[in-house]
C-alpha positions in Angstrom: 233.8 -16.9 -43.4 232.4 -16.5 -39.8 230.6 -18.8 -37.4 227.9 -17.6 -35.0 228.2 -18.6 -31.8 225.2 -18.5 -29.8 223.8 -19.6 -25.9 221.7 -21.9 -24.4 218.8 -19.9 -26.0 220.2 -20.0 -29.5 220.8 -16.3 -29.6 223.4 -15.4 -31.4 226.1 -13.8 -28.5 229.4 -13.4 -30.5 231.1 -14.3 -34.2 234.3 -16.3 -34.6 236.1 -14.8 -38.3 237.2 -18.3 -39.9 239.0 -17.1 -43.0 239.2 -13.9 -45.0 240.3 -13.0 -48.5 243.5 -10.2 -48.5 241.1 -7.5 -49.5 238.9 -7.7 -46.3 242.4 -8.2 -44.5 243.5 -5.0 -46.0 240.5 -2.9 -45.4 240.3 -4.2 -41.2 244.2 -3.2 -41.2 244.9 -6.3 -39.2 244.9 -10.0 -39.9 241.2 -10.8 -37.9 241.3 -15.0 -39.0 240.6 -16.9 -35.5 239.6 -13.8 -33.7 236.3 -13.3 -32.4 234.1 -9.7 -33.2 233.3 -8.8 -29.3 237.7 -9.1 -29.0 238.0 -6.8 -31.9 235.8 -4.4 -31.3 233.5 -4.5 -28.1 231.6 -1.6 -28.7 229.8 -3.4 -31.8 226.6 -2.5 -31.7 224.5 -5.2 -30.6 221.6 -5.4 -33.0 224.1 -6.8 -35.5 224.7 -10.4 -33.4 221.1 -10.6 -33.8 221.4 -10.0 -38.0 224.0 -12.7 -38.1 222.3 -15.1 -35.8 218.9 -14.5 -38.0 220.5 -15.6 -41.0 222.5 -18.9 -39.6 219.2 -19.9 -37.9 216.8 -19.3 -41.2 219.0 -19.2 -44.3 217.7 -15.8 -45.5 220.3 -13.3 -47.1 220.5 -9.7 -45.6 221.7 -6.7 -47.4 222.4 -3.9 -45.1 225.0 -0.9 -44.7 226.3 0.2 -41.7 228.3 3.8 -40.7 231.7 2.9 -38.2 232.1 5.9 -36.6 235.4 5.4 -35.3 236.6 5.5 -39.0 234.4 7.3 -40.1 233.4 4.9 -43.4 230.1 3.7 -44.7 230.2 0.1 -45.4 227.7 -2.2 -47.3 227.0 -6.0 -45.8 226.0 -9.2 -47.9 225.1 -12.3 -45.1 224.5 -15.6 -46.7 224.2 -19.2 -44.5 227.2 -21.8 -45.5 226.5 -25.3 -45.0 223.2 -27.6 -44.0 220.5 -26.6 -41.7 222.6 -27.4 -38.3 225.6 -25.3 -39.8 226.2 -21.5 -38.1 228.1 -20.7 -40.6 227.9 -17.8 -42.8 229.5 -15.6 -45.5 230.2 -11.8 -44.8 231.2 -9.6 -48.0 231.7 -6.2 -47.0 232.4 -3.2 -49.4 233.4 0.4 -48.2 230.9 2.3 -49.8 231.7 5.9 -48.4 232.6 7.8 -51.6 229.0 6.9 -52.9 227.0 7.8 -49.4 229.4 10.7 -49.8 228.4 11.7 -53.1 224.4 10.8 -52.6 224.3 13.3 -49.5 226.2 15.6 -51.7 223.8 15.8 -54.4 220.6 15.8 -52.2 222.1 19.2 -50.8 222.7 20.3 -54.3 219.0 19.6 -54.9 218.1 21.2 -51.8 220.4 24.2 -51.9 218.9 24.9 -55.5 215.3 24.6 -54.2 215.8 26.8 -51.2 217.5 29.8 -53.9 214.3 29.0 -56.5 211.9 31.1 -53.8 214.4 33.5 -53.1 212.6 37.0 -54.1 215.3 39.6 -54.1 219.6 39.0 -54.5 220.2 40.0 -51.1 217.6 37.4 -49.7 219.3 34.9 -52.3 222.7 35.2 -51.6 222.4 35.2 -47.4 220.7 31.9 -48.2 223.0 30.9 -50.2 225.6 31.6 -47.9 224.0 30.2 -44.6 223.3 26.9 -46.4 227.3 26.4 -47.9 228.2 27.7 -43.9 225.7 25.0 -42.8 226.5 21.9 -44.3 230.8 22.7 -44.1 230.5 24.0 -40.8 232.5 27.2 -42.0 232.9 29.7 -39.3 232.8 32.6 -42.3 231.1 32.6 -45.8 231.3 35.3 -48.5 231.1 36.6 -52.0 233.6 38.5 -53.3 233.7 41.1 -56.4 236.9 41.9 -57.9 237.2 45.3 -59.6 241.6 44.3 -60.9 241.1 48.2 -63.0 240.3 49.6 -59.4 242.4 47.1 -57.4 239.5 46.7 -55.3 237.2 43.5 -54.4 233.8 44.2 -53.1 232.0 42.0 -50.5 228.7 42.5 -50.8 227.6 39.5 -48.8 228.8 37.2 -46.0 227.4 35.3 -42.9 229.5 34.0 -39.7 229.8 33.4 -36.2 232.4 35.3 -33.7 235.3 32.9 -34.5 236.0 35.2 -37.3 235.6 38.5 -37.4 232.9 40.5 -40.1 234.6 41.2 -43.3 234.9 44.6 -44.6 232.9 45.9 -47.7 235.8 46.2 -49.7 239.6 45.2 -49.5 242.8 46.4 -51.8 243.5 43.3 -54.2 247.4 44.6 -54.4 247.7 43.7 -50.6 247.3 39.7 -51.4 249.4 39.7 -55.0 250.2 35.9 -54.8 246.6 34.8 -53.1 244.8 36.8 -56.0 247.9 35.4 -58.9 246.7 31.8 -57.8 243.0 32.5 -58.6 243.8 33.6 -62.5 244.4 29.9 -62.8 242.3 27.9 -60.2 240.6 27.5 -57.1 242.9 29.1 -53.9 243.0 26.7 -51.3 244.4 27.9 -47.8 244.9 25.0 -45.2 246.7 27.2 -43.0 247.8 30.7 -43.4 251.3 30.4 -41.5 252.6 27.6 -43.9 251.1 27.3 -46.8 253.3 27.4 -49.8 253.5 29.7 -52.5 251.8 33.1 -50.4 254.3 36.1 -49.9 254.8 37.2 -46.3 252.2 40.2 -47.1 249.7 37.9 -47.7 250.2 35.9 -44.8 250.1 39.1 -42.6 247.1 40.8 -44.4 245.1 37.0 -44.3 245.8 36.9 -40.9 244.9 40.5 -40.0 241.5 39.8 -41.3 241.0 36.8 -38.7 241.3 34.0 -41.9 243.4 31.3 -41.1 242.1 28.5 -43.3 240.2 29.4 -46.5 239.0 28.2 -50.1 237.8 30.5 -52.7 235.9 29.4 -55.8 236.1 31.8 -58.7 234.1 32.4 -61.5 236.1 33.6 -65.1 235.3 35.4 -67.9 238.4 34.6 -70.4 242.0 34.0 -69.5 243.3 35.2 -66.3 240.3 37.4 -65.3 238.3 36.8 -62.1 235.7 38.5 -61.6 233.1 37.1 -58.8 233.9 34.6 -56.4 232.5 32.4 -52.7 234.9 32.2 -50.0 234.7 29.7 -47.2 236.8 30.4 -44.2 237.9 28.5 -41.0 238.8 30.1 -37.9 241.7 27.3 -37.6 243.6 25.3 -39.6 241.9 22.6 -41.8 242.5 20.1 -44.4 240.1 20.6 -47.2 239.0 17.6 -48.8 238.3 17.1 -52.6 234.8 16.8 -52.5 234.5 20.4 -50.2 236.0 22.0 -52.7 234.2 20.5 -55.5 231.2 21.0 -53.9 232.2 24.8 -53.0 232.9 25.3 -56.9 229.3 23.8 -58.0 227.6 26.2 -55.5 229.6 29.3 -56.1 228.0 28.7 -60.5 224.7 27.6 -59.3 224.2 31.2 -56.8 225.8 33.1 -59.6 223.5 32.2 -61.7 220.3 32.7 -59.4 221.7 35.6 -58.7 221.7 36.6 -62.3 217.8 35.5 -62.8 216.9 36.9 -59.6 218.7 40.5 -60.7 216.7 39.9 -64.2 213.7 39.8 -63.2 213.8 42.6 -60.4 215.2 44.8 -63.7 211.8 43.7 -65.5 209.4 44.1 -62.2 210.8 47.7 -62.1 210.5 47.9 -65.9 206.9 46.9 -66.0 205.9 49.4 -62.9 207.7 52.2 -65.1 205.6 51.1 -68.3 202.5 50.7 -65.9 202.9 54.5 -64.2 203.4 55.9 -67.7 200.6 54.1 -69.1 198.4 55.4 -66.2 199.9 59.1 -66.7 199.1 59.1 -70.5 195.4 57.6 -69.4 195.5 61.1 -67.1 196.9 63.2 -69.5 194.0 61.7 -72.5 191.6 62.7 -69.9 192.4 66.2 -69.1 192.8 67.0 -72.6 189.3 65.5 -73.4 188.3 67.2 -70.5 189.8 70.9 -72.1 188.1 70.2 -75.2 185.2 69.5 -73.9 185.4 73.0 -71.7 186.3 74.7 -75.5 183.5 73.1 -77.2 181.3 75.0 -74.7 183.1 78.4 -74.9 183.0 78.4 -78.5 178.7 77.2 -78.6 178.3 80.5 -76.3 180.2 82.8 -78.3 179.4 81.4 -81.6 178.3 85.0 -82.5 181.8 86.6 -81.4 183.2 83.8 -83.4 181.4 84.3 -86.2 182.2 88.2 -86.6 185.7 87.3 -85.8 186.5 84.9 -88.5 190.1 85.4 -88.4 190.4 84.6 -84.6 188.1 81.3 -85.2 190.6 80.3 -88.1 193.4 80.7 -85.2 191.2 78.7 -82.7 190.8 75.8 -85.5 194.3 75.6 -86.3 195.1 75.2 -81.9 191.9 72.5 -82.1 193.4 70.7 -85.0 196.8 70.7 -83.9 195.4 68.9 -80.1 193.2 66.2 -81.9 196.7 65.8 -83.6 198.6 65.5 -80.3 195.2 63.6 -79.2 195.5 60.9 -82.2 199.3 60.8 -81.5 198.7 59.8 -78.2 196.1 57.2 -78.6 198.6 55.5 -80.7 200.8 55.3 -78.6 199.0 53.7 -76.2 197.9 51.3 -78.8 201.2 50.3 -80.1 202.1 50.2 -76.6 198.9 47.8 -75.9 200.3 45.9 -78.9 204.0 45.4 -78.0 202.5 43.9 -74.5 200.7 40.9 -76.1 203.8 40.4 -78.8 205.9 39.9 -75.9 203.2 37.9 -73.9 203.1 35.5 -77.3 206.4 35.4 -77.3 207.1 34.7 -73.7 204.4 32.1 -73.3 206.4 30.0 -76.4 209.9 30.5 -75.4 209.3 29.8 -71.5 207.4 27.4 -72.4 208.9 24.9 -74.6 212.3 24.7 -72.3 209.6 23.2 -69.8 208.4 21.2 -72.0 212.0 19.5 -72.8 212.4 19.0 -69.1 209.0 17.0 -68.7 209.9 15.3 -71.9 213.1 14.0 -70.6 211.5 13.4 -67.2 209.0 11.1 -68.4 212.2 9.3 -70.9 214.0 9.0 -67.1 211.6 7.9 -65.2 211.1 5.4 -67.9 214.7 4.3 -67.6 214.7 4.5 -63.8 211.6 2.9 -63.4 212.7 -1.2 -62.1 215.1 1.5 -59.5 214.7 1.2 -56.3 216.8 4.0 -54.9 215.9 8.1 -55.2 216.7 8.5 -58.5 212.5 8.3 -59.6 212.0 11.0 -56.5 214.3 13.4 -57.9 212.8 12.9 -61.3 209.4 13.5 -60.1 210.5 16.6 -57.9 212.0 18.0 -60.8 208.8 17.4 -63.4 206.7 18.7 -60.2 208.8 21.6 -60.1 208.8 22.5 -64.0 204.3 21.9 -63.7 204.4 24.5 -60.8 206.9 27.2 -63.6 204.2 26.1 -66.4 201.2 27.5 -64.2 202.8 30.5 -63.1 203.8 31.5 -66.6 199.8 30.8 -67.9 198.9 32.7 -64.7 201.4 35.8 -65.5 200.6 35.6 -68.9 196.3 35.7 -67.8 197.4 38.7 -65.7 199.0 40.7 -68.7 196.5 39.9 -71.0 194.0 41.4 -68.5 195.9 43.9 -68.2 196.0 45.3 -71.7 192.2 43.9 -72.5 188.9 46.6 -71.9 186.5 45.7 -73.5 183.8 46.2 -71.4 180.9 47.8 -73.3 178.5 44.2 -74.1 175.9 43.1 -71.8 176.7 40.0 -70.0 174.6 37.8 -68.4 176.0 36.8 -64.3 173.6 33.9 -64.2 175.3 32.6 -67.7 179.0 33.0 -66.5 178.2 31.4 -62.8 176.4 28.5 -64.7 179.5 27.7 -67.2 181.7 28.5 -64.4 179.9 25.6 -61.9 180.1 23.5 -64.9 183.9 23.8 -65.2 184.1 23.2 -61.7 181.8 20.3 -61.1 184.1 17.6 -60.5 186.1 18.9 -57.5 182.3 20.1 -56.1 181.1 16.0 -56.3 183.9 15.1 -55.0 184.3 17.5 -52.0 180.3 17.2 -51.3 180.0 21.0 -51.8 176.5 22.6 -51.2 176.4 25.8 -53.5 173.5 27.7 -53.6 173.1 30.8 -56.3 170.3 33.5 -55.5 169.3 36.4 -58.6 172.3 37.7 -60.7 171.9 40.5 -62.2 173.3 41.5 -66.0 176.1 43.9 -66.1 178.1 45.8 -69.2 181.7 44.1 -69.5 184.0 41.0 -70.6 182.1 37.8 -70.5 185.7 36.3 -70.8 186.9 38.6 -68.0 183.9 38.1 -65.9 184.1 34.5 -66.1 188.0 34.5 -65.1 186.6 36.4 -61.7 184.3 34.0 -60.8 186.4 30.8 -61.9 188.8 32.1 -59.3 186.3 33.2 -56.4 184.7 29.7 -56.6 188.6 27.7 -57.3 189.7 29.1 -53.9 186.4 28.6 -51.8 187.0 25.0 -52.9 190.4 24.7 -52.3 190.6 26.5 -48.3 188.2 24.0 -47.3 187.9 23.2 -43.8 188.9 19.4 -43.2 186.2 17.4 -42.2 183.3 19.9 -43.0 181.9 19.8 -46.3 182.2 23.1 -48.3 179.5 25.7 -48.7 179.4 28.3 -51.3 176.5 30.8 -51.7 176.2 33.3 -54.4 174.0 36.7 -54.2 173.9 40.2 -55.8 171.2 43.2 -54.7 171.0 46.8 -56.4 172.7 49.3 -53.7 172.4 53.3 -54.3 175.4 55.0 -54.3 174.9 57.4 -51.4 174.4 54.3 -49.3 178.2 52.7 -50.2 179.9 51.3 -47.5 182.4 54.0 -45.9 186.1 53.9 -48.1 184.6 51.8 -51.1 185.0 54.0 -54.0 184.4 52.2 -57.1 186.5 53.1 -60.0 183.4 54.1 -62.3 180.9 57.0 -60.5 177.3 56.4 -61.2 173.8 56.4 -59.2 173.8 52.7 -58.0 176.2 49.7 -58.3 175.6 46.0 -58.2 176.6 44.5 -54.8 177.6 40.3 -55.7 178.7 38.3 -52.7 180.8 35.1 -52.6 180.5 33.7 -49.1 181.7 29.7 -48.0 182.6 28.4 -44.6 186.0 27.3 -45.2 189.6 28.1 -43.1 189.0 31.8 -43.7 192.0 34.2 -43.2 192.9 36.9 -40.3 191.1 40.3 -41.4 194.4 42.1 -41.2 195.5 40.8 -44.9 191.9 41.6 -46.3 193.8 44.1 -48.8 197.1 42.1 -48.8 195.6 39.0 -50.4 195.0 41.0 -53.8 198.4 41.8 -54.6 200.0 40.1 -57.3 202.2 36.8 -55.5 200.8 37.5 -52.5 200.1 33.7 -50.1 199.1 33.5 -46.8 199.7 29.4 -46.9 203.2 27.6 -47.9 202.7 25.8 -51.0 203.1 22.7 -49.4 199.7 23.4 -47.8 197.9 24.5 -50.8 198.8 24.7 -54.2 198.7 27.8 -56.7 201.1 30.9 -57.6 199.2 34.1 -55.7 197.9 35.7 -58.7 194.3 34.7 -58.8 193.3 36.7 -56.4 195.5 39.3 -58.3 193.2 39.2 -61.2 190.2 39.3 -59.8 191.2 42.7 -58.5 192.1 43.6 -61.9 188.7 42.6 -63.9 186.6 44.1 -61.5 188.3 47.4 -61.9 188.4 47.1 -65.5 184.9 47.2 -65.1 184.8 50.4 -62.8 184.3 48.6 -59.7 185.8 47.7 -56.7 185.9 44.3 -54.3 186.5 43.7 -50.6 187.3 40.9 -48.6 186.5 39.9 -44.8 187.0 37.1 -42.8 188.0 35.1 -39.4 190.1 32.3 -38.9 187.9 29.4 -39.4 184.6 31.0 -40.0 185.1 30.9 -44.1 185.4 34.1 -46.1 183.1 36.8 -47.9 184.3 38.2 -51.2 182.2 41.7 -51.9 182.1 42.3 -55.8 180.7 46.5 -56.5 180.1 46.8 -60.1 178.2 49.8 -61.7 174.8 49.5 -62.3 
């Protein structure tokens, strides 16, 4: 119970403590009953007379929480009024909330820390991150993983990050020079609050710890089975320090969470490399199919000239059949392999759109029953929610995307005439609410029609048109125009070189007026994941572009891109004639 004691003004100026329960007593450390606040503490920050006077003049509760920094504690405030209108009395209930604050800031860094390793591309990118982060937010003066090999009695360290209070670590260390440091990690997490006195470390460890400039230290392990370590993150201090429970709780969450990107991230750098091997031997047995067509074809016009040699030599042409029926064997051999090969590629794209598919579809599931539970909450609970369902709709569009890309990939079917005018017009059609809606002036000269994939076809413009709508200029409505004219081949534009040779090619613009890009990452843009704009800017996964590059050479033809900041972009579409 306080009273507010205020000036001639009626400003509050100072607050007399009338009576406290033992708790509050407990928590000051002092018996505060009869004392005023600016005696107690006179560095009390001032807007807080004004917060107690507000309520003793109007009557309105306050909840607020304030950090003491001399104590460093987080405490939660509840005001209320006591008495009539002329009374200046009110009621202060105080709670130390600092474990919670504590544990809040705690998880938003887990929530950050796992966001920042989703983008990661490679596990040496992953872990530094990783690493800098944990350094970050302890204020460690040295962070690194370490790999123990206990058959080689040697522990790798593959990555760390510091400053010059402590030294860079070695690659590798012998585990027999720290034999009870590494004994305590069998069983649990080896803390270190000082290297001179902790107990239970043999004077070699001490001497080997301290030779490698470590003089406080905690290392989180990871176990497979009893008494088996096997990877773990060390966080080091140049000096001596008392590590608190949640630092090393929060040291053991981290070290599973970057294992565990660092697993993915290794995955799926073993199945990029795997797909570039299946892709160059799918191109060399498209090489090797050709020449041999190629030899046959060069037989097939030996044997028509010297059909009379042939035909006195009957037991040389019986020879000759016997080579031509063993290649159309190793011919038909080979075309099934590429078949079965063509196969296994949309099995596993079936199966991989279903199986990383349906986890994401538990997570939005149990998202929507959340924010359903969460939804009277006024805290940060709903914005985690939604961050996390905004995260799994971002996976669920790059897996359609990849899967588009593969199917693409293994799909030629390229030999029925399709109408351009047809495929522009559905494609509009698709599109035509984010054209009303962004005012967009499209205009679409004389298409020609071309041999190919109408689904294909329709895939390249779809994502042509998509991104001249979405790099829009702000402020200036959008502007797309479509052309095509017949060019001869002798007049292609110096280092286009179409994929298909014949006398002329179709030359189809897509031109707008939006942000445009710098013409140094004309040929950059078409590789797969490749995004000149953060995705906070603009949304997508960088494979659009991708697979436009992909039809159109399925069809034999080529496509270019030019551009200037701000003066929009042309996309250049060759297809043969």
């Amino acid at each position: 119970m306080c009273d507010v004691i205020v000036d001639e003004a009626d400003q509050a100026v100072d607050l007399l403590y009338l009576d406290a329960n033992p708790a509050a007593t407990r928590m000051v450390g002092s018996d505060f009953r009869n004392r005023r606040l600016r005696q107690i503490d006179p560095n009390y920050e001032e807007y807080w007379y004004d917060i107690f006077g507000h309520t003793a003049r109007t009557g309105e509760a306050q909840r607020l929480e304030r950090y003491a920094a001399p104590d460093q504690r987080w405490y939660s405030f509840y005001i209320s009024k006591v008495g009539d209108e002329a009374s200046r009395h009110i009621a202060v209930i105080f709670q130390d909330i600092t474990e919670r604050k504590r544990a809040e800031d705690q998880q938003a860094f887990l929530f950050q820390f796992s966001d920042a390793l989703r983008v990661q591309p490679t596990a040496e990118t992953l872990a530094n991150r990783a690493l800098q982060l944990l350094a970050d937010y302890l204020q460690l003066d040295r962070c690194y993983v370490g790999v123990y090999q206990l058959d080689q009695d040697r522990g790798e360290i593959p990555y760390q990050v510091g400053n010059d209070r402590v030294p860079p670590m070695p690659d590798a260390v012998r585990l027999s020079d720290f034999p009870d440091a590494l004994r305590v990690t069998f069983d649990r997490t080896l803390v270190i609050e000082d290297v001179m006195t902790t107990a239970g470390l043999t004077e070699m460890d001490r001497q080997n710890i301290g030779a490698l400039g470590l003089r406080a230290l905690v290392a989180s392990t990871l176990r497979m089975g009893a008494n088996n370590p096997l990877w773990s993150i060390v966080a080091v201090s140049a000096r001596p320090r008392s590590w608190k429970p949640h630092e090393i709780k929060l040291l053991e969450d981290v070290t599973e969470r970057t294992w565990a990107a660092l697993e993915r991230v290794k995955a799926e750098e073993a199945l990029r490399h795997s797909e570039a091997k299946y892709r160059y031997l799918a191109d060399h047995l498209d090489q090797q199919v050709q020449q041999r067509t190629q030899e046959l074809a060069a037989t097939n016009e030996e044997l028509a000239a010297t059909n009379e040699e042939l035909t006195a030599s009957n037991e040389e042409l019986e020879s000759n059949n016997e080579e031509f029926i063993a290649i159309n064997q190793e011919l038909e051999e080979t075309n099934g392999l590429l078949t079965r090969s063509n196969e296994n590629l949309q099995t596993f794209a079936y199966v991989a759109s279903h199986d990383l598919q349906e986890p994401l579809r538990k997570i939005r599931q149990f998202g929507d029953l959340l924010k359903t539970r969460y939804a009277e909450s006024i805290g940060e609970e709903l914005i985690y929610v939604e961050r996390m369902q905004s995260a799994a709709e971002r996976m669920s569009i790059l897996i359609k995307d990849l899967l588009n890309f593969a199917r693409i990939s293994t799909r030629r079917d390229i030999d029925n005439p399709v109408s351009l005018p047809g495929v522009v017009a559905d494609v509009l059609t698709t599109l035509e609410l984010p054209i009303a809606e962004l005012g967009t002036q499209i205009q679409v000269g004389r298409l020609p029609t071309v041999s190919g994939d109408a689904a294909q076809l329709n895939q390249l413009f779809q994502n042509l048109l998509s991104n001249a709508l979405k790099f829009y200029r702000p402020g200036v409505a959008p502007s797309i125009v479509v052309s095509a004219s017949l060019l001869p081949a002798d007049q292609l534009p110096p280092g286009i070189k179409p994929g298909r040779d014949t006398g002329a090619y179709h030359r189809i613009t897509v031109m707008d007026n939006g942000i445009g890009f710098d013409d140094k990452y004309a040929d950059r843009i078409f590789q797969i994941f490749q995004r000149l704009h953060s995705k906070n800017q603009y949304t997508g996964t960088g494979i659009g572009l991708a697979i436009c590059e992909k039809v159109v050479t399925n069809h034999g033809g080529t496509i270019t891109a030019t551009s200037q900041p701000g003066q929009g972009a042309t996309f250049t579409i060759y297809l043969p004639a």
